[in-house]
Each structure stands twice: as C-alpha cells, then as structure tokens.
Backbone as numpy.savetxt, mean C-alpha at the origin, in Angstrom:
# Nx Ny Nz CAx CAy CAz Cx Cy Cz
10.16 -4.98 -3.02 9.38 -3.75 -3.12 9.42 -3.32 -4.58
8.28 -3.27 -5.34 8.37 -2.54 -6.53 8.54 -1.21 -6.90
8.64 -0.93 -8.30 9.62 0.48 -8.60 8.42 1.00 -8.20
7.17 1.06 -8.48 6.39 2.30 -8.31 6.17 2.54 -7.06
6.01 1.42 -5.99 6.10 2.12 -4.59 7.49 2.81 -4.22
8.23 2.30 -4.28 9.38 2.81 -4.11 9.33 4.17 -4.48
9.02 4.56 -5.69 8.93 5.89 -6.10 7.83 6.69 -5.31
6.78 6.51 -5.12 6.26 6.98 -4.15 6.31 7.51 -2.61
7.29 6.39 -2.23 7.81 6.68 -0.66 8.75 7.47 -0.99
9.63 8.13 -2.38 10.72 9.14 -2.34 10.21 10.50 -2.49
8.81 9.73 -3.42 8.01 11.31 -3.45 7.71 11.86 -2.60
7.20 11.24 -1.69 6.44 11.55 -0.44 7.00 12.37 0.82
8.35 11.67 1.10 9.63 12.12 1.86 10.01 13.93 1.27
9.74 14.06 -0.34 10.52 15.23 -0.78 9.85 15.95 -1.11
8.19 16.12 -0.84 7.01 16.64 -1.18 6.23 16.74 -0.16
6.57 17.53 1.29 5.47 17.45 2.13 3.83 17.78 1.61
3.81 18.70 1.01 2.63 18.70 0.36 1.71 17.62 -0.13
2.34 16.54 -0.88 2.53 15.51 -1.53 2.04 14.31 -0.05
2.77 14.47 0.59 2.99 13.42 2.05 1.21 14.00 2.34
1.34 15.20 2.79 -0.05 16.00 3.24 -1.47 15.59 2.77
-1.44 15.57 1.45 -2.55 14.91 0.46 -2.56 13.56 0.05
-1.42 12.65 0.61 -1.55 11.13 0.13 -2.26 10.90 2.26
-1.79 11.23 2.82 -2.84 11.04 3.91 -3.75 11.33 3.93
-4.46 12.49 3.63 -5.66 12.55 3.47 -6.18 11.63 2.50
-6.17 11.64 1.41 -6.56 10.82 0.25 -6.03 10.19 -0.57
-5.38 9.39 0.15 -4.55 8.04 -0.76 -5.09 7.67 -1.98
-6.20 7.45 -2.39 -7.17 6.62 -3.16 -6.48 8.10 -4.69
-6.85 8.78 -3.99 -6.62 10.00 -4.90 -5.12 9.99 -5.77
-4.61 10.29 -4.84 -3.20 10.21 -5.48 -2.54 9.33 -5.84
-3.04 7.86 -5.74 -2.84 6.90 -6.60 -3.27 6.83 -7.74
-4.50 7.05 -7.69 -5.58 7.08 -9.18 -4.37 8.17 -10.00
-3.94 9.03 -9.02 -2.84 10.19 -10.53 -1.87 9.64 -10.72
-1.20 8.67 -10.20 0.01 8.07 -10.27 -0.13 6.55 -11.37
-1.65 6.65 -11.75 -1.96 5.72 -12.56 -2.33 4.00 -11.89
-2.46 4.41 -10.45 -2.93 2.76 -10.45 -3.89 2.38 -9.96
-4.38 1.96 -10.12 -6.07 1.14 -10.13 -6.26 0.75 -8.38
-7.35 1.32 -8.12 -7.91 1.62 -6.77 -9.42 0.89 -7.02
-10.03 -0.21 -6.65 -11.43 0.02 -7.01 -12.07 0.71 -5.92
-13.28 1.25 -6.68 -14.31 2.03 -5.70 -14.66 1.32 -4.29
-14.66 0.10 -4.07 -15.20 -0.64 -2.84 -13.99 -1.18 -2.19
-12.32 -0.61 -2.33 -11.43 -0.44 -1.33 -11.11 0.81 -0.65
-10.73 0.25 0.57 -10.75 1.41 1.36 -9.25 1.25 1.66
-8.30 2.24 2.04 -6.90 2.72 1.89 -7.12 3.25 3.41
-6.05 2.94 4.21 -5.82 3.64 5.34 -4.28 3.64 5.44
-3.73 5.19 5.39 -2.55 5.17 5.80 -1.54 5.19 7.20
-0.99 4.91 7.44 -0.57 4.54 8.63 0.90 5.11 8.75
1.65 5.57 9.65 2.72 5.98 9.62 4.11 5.57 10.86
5.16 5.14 10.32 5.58 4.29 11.89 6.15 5.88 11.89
6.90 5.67 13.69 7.54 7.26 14.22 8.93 6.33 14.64
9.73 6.31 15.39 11.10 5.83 15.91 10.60 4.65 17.29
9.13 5.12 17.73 9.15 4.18 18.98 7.68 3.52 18.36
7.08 4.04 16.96 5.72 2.63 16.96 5.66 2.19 15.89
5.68 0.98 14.97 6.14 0.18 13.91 4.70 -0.25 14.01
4.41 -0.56 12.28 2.66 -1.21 12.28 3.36 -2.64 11.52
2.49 -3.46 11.74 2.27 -5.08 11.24 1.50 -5.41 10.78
1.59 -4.84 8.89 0.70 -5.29 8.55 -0.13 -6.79 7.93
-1.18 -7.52 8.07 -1.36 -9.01 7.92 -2.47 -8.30 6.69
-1.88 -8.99 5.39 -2.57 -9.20 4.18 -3.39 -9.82 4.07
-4.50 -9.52 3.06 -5.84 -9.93 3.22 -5.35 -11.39 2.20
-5.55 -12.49 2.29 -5.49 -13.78 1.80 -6.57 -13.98 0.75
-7.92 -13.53 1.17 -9.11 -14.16 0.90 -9.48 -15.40 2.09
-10.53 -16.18 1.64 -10.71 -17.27 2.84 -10.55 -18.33 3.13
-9.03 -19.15 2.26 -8.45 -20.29 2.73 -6.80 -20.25 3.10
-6.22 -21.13 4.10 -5.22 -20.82 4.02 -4.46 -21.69 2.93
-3.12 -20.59 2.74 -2.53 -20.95 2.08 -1.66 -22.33 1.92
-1.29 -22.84 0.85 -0.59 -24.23 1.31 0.32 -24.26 1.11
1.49 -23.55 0.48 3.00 -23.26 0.34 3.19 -21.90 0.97
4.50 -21.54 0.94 5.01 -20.13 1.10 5.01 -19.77 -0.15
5.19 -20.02 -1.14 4.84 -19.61 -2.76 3.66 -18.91 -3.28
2.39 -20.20 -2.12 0.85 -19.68 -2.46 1.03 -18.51 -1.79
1.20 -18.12 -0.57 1.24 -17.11 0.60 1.70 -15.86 -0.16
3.20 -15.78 -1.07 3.34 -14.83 -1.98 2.83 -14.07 -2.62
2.13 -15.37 -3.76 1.33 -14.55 -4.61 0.17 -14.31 -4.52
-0.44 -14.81 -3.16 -1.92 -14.39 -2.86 -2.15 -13.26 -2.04
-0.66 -12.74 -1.23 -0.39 -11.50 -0.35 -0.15 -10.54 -1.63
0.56 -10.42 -2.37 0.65 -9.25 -3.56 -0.48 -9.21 -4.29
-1.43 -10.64 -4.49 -2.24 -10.21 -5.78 -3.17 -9.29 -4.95
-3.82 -8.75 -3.91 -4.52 -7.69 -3.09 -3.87 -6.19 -2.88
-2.18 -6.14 -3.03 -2.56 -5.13 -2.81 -1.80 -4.10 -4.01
-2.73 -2.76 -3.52 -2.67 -1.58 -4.70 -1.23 -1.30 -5.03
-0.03 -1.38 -4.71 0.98 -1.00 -4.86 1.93 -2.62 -4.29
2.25 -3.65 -5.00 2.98 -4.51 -4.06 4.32 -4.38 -4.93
C-alpha cells in the first residue's frame, strides 16, 4: 500500500467531514490531494461494514497476463492511488 493512500485512509477515519465529501466526490478530493484523475474515469467508493467485504478485480486492459510480475504491474499501472 502506498504512502499517499495510506494517508488518506487516516485522513478519512479522523475527518468525518473529509470521509463525507470523499464519498460523495472522490474525483474531487483527490484532484486536492494532488493526484491525477482523468476526466473519462469514473471512481466509485465502496465501503466494507464487519459482515460485507468488497473484491475488488483490477482492470488489466485486454490480454491476460503472463507472469505474476506482469499481473503486478499491470494491476497498479490503472489505478489512481496504488
């Protein structure tokens, strides 16, 4: 997990306000946190509770991968915060 997400999930936890407005508009409060969102991604936040956990499957592009190495760096190079 990198420092800047990391920092984000502490912000978030200690800033309901903060938590309040990154659900509504993620795209937003990244762009202030300085990181590059393009206009034609779409951000959906999701939240686990104690009884529902999400799984998320990274966008690849459209071949599969041929190592666990490729799988790495083709799962981080997509997303906004890896």
């Amino acid at each position: 997990m990198n420092e800047s997400y990391k920092q984000l999930l502490i912000d978030l936890f200690a800033d309901p306000q903060l938590m309040a407005r990154f659900k509504e508009d993620p795209k937003a409060v990244l762009k202030e946190r300085g990181e590059a969102v393009p206009d034609d991604v779409e951000i959906k936040v999701v939240e686990d509770t104690a009884n529902l956990r999400h799984f998320v499957i990274p966008y690849l592009g459209t071949e599969t991968p041929s190592s666990v190495e490729e799988l790495e760096q083709r799962a981080t190079k997509y997303w906004i915060i890896a």
